[in-house]
C-alpha positions in Angstrom: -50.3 4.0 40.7 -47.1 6.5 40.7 -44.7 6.6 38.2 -41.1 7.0 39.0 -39.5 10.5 37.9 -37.6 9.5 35.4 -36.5 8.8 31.8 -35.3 5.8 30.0 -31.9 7.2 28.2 -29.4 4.7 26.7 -30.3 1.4 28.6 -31.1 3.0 31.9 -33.5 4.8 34.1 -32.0 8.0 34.9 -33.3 11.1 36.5 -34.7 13.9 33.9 -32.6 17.0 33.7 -35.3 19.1 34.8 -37.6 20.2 38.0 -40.9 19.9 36.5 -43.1 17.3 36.5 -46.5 16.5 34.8 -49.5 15.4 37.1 -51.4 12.1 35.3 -54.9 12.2 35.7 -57.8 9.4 35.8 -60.5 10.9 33.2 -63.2 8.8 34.8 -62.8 10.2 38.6 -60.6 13.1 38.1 -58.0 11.9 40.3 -54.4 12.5 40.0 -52.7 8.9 39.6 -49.1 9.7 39.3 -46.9 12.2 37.7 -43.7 12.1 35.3 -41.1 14.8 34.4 -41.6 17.6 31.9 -38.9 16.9 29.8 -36.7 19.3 28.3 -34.6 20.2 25.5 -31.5 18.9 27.3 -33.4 15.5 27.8 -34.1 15.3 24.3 -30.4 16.3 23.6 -29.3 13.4 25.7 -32.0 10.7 24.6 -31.1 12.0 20.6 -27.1 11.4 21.5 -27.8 7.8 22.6 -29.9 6.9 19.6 -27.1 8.1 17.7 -24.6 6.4 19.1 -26.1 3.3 18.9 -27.3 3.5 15.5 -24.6 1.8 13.8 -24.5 -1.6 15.4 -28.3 -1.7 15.2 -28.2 -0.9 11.7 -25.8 -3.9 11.6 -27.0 -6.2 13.4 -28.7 -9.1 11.1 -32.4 -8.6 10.2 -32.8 -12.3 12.1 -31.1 -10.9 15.6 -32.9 -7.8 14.9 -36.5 -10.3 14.7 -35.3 -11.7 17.5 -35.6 -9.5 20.1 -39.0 -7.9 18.4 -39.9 -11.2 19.4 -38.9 -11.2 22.9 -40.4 -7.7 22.9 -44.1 -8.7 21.8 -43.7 -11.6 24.3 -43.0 -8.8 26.8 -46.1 -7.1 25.9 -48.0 -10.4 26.2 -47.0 -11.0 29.8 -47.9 -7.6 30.9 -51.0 -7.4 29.2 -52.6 -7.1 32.5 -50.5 -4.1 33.6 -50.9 -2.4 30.4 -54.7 -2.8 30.4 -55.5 -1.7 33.8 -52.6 1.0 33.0 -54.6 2.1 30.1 -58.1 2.7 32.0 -56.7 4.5 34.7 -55.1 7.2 32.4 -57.1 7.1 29.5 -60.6 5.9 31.3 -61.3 3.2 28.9 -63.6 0.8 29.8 -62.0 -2.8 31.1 -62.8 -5.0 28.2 -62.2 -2.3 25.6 -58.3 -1.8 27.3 -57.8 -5.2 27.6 -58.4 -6.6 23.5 -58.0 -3.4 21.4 -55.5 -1.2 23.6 -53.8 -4.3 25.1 -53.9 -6.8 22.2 -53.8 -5.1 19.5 -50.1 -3.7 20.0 -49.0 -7.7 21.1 -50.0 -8.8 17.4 -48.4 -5.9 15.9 -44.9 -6.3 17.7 -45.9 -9.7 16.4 -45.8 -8.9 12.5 -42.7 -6.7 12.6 -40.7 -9.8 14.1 -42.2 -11.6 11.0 -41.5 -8.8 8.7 -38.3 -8.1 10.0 -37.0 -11.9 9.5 -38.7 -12.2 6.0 -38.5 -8.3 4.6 -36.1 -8.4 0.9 -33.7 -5.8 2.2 -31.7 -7.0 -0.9 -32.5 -7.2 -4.6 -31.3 -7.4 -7.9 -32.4 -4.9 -10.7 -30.7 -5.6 -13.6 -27.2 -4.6 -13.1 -27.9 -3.3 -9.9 -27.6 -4.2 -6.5 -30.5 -2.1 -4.6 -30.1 -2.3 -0.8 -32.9 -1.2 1.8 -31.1 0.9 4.9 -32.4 2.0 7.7 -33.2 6.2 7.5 -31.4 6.3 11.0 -32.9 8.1 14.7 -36.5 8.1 14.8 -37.9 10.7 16.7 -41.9 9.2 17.2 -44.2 11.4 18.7 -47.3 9.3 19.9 -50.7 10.6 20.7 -52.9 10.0 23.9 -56.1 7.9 22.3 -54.2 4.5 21.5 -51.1 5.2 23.4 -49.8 1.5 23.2 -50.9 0.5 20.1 -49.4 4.1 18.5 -46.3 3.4 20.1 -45.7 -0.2 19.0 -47.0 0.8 15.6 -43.8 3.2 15.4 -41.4 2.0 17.1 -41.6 -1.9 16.6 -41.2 -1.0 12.4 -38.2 1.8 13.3 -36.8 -1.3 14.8 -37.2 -3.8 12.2 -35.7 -1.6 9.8 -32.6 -1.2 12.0 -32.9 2.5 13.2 -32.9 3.6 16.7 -35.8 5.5 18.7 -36.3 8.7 20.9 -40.2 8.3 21.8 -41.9 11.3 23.3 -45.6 10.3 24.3 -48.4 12.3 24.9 -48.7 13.9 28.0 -52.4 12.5 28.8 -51.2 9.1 28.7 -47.3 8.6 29.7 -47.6 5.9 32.1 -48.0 2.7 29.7 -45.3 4.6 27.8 -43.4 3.8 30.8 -44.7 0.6 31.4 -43.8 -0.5 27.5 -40.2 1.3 27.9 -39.7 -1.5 31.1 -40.9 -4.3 28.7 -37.9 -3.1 26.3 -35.3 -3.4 28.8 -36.7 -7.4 29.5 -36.4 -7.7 25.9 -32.8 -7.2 26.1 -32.8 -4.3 23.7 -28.6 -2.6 23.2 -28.3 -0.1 25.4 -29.4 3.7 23.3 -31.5 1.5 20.9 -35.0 3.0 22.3 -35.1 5.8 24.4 -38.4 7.3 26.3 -38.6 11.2 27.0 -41.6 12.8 28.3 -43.2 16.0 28.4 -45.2 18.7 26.8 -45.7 19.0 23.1 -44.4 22.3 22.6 -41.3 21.8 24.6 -39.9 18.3 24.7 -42.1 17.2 21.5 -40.7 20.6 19.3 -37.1 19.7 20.6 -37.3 16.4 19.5 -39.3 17.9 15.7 -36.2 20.0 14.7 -33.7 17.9 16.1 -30.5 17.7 14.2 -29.7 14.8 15.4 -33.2 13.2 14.3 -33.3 11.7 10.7 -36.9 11.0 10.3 -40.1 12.5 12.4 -43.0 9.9 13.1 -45.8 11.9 14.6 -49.7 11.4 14.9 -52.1 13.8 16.0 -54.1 16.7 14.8 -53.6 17.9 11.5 -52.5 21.4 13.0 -49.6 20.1 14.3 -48.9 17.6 12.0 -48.6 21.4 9.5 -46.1 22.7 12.6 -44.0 19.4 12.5 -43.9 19.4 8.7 -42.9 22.9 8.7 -40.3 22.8 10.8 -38.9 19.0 9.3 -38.7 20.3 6.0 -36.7 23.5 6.9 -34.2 20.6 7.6 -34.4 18.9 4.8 -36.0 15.9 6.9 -38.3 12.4 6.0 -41.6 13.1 7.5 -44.4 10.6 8.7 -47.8 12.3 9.3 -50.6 10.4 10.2 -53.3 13.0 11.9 -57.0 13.9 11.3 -60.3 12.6 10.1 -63.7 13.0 8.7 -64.5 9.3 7.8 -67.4 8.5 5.3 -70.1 5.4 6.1 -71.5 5.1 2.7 -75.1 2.8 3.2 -75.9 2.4 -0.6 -79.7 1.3 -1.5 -80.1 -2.6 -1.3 -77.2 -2.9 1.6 -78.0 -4.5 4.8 -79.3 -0.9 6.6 -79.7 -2.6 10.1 -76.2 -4.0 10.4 -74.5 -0.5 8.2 -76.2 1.6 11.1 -75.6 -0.8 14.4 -71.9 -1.0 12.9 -71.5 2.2 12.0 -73.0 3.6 16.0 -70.3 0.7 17.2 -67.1 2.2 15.5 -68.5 5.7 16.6 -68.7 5.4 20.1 -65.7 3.2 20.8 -63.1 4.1 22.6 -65.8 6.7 23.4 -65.2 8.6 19.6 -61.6 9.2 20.0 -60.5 7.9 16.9 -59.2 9.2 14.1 -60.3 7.1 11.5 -64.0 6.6 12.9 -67.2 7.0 10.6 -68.2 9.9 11.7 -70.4 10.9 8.7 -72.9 8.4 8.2 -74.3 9.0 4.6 -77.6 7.2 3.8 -79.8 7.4 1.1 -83.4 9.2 0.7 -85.9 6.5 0.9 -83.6 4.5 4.1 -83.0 8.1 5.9 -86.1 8.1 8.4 -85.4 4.4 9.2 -82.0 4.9 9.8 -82.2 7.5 11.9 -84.9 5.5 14.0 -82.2 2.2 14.2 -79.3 4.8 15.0 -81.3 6.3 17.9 -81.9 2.8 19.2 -78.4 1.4 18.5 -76.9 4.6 20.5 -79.3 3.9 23.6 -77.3 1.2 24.6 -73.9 2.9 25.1 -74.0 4.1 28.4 -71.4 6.7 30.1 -69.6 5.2 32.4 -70.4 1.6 31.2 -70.3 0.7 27.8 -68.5 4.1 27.0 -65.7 5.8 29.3 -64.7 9.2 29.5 -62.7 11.7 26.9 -59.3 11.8 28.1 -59.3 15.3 29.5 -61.6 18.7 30.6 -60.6 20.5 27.3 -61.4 17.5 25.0 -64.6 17.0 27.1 -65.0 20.8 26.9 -64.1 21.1 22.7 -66.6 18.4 22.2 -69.6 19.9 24.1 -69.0 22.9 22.0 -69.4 21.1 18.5 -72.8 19.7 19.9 -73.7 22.9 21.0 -72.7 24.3 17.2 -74.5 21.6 15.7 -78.0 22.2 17.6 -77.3 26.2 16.3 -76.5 25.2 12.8 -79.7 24.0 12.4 -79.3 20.2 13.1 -81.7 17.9 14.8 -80.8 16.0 17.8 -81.9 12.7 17.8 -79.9 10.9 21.0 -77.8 12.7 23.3 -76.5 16.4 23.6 -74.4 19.0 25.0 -75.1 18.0 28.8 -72.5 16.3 30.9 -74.6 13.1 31.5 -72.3 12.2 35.0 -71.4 14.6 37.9 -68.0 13.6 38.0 -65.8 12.2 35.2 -65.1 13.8 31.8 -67.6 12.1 30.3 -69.8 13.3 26.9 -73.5 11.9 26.1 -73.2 9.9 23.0 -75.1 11.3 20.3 -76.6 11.2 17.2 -77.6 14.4 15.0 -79.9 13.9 12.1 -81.0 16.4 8.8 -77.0 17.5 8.6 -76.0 18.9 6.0 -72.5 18.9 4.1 -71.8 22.1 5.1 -72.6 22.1 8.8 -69.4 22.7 11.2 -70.5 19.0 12.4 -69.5 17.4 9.1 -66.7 19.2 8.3 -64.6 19.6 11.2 -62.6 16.2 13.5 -65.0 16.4 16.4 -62.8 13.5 18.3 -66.1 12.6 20.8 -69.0 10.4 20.5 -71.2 12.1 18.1 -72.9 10.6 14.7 -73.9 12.9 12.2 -76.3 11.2 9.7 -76.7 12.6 6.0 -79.2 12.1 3.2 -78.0 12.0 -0.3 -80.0 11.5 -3.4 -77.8 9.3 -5.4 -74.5 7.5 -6.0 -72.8 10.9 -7.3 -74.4 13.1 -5.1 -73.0 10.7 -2.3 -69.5 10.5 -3.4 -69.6 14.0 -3.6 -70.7 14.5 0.0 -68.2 11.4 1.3 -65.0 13.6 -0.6 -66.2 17.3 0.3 -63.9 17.6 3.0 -60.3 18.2 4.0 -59.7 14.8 5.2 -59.1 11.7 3.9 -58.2 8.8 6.3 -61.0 6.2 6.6 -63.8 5.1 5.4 -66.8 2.7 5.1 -69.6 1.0 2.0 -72.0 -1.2 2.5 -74.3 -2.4 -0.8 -76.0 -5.3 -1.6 -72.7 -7.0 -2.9 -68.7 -6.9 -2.8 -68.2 -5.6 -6.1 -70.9 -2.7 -6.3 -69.6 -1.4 -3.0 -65.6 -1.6 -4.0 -66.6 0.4 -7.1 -67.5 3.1 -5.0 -64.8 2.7 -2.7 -62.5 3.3 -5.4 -63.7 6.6 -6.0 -63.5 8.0 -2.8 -60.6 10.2 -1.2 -59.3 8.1 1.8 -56.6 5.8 2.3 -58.6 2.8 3.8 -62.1 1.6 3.4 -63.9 -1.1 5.0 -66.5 -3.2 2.4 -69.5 -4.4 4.2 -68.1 -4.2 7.9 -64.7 -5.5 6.5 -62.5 -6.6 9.4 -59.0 -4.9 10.9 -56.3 -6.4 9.2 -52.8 -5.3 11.2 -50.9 -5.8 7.8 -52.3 -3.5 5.5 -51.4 0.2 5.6 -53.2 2.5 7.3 -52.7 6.3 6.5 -54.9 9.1 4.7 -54.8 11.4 1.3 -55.2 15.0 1.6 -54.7 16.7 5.3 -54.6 13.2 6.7 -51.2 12.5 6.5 -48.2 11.4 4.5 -47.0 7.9 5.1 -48.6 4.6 6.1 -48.5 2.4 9.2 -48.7 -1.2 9.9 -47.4 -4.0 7.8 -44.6 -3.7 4.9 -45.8 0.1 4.0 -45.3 1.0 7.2 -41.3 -1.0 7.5 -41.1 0.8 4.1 -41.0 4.4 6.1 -38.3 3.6 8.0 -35.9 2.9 4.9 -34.0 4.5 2.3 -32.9 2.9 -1.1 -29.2 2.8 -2.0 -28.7 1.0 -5.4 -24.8 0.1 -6.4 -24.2 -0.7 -10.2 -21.9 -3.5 -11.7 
């Protein structure tokens, strides 16, 4: 697998400006698979001129012509869900199935409710006396991270596109090649020419060019919450919208009388998918004194079946693999008690981590404080409901979360009190239209559904 040196600028493949290029590497063998140019601030200059100079015949083009080619896009995506599957496990290591529903199918339904959305969405209304018209904020510049690197491109860029803006995507170094691969399914789609345009490289380079931007209306990024503070710095010098979703500490709240075998077995499962690089998995399981030495036991158990290089691939690079050793390592010093798992590579080749469970942590520990972005558990004991909620909101974050309790309504109680954007009620499923985003250092904005089209607009009301 080689990818072509080049960008997608205007409605064309075209050679990138600069020399350098950026070796893409398979996290599971270690093997270079390809490489694609390190962008530069000229290439972002270029992409940011073609966005701009299509924006206004996007912006005008009816919402139904607009729906349209979504359309034809997520059908793209459907008929190259092979490619972008296989694409996905040899540059981000995830296992086969994994690539082939979540990072695969996921982004095809989607593409799928912004064509919907983008047909049906009121960009019209009438308050009173007033005319209020929803426009589109103008060029997008959408910075995508490496862990879901369709999905967190569709989930920008198919909404920028409903709204009627145009696009400059800069993807994550780690994983450019399905950025490629989705940037060919554009062109099927018949997209105009400058509508969406792919430039990659290096954060601090092509991904700060792109940040303060002139040209560049509104800043999509997701990532860590470090440089979702450098991106917001440097977008509100200019005056400029902001969409921030970035870090996590999610809560797994298992109240007394709530199913403990299925809170724990679910709660390891969201854990060690996509082999804990997630942002908004349950990483804090929080379980009450009289369940906590069962719990532990069933967690133990539950973890035994994910199995490096099977069940659960690789992190995505040395220096992830690296950072996430270390936080085991901290958490064995801090005074927690390793139950599954620990700081030793458990493969001779392959950037893989042990999955692991720590037990006996406490609120305070580096462990349950900090995004660890690996597959590590860290259980909890609390001695009641307040003592809990206490625990689930005592940190920085506030993306995700989880309750489980003997019924709906005592466990959405609790949910209501906590600090996070989105919680799931007794192992409540993914729903692609409701918004996804966090309080507190998680973010500013929401994806997915019509919060997430909402980002993309800007109210203009006329008076009569």
């Amino acid at each position: 697998m080689q990818a072509q040196n080049r960008m997608y600028i205007g409605g064309e493949w075209r050679p990138a400006l600069g020399q350098e290029t950026i070796p893409v590497v398979n996290p599971a063998d270690e093997q270079v698979i390809g490489h694609v140019p390190a962008g530069t601030a000229a290439d972002v200059d270029a992409a940011v001129a073609a966005a701009r100079a299509a924006f206004p015949a996007w912006a005008a083009t009816p919402p139904a012509e607009r729906a349209a080619r979504l359309t034809a896009l997520r059908d793209g995506l459907a008929a190259r869900k092979g490619d972008v599957a296989a694409t996905v496990t040899a540059e981000l290591g995830a296992p086969p199935a994994l690539a082939e529903a979540v990072h695969a199918g996921l982004p095809i339904v989607v593409a799928g409710t912004y064509a919907e959305l983008a047909a049906t969405h009121p960009f019209e209304e009438k308050l009173g006396t007033s005319t209020v018209y929803a426009e589109p904020v103008g060029v997008v510049g959408a910075i995508t991270p490496w862990n879901y690197p369709l999905h967190q491109i569709v989930a920008k860029v198919a909404p920028a596109l409903a709204a009627g803006c145009t696009v400059v995507l800069k993807p994550a170094e780690d994983t450019p090649l399905t950025a490629q691969l989705f940037a060919e399914v554009v062109h099927e789609a018949g997209l105009p020419a400058g509508v969406f345009n792919l430039v990659t490289g290096l954060g601090p380079v092509a991904g700060q060019a792109l940040a303060g931007h002139e040209g560049v209306d509104l800043v999509s990024f997701t990532g860590s919450t470090a440089v979702g503070r450098q991106i917001g710095a440097v977008a509100g010098a200019a005056v400029k919208r902001v969409a921030l979703e970035l870090g996590g500490k999610s809560a797994n709240v298992i109240l007394p009388g709530a199913d403990l075998a299925k809170a724990v077995n679910v709660g390891v499962a969201n854990v060690m998918s996509n082999s804990g690089q997630t942002c908004s998995a349950w990483t804090r399981m929080l379980v009450h004194r009289d369940s906590y030495d069962e719990a532990v036991s069933l967690a133990a158990a539950a973890v035994a079946k994910y199995v490096p290089g099977e069940r659960v691939g690789p992190l995505v690079n040395a220096k992830q693999q690296d950072r996430v050793r270390g936080y085991i390592e901290k958490g064995v010093e801090e005074g927690a008690r390793l139950v599954a798992g620990g700081p030793e590579a458990p493969l001779d080749k392959g950037y893989y981590v042990s999955p692991t469970v720590f037990a006996d942590v406490t609120p305070d520990m580096t462990i349950a404080q900090e995004e660890i972005f690996g597959p590590v558990v860290s259980i909890l004991r609390y001695e009641d409901e307040e003592d809990a909620l206490r625990i689930a909101n005592g940190t920085v974050y506030g993306l995700a979360g989880a309750v489980w309790a003997a019924d709906p309504e005592t466990a959405t109680a609790f949910a209501r009190r906590m600090d996070t954007g989105q919680v799931d009620i007794n192992g409540g499923r993914f729903n692609p239209l409701a918004p996804f985003g966090g309080y507190k250092q998680s973010g500013v904005g929401r994806e997915l559904g019509p919060h997430g089209l909402a980002e993309y607009l800007q109210t203009k009301s006329l008076q009569f």
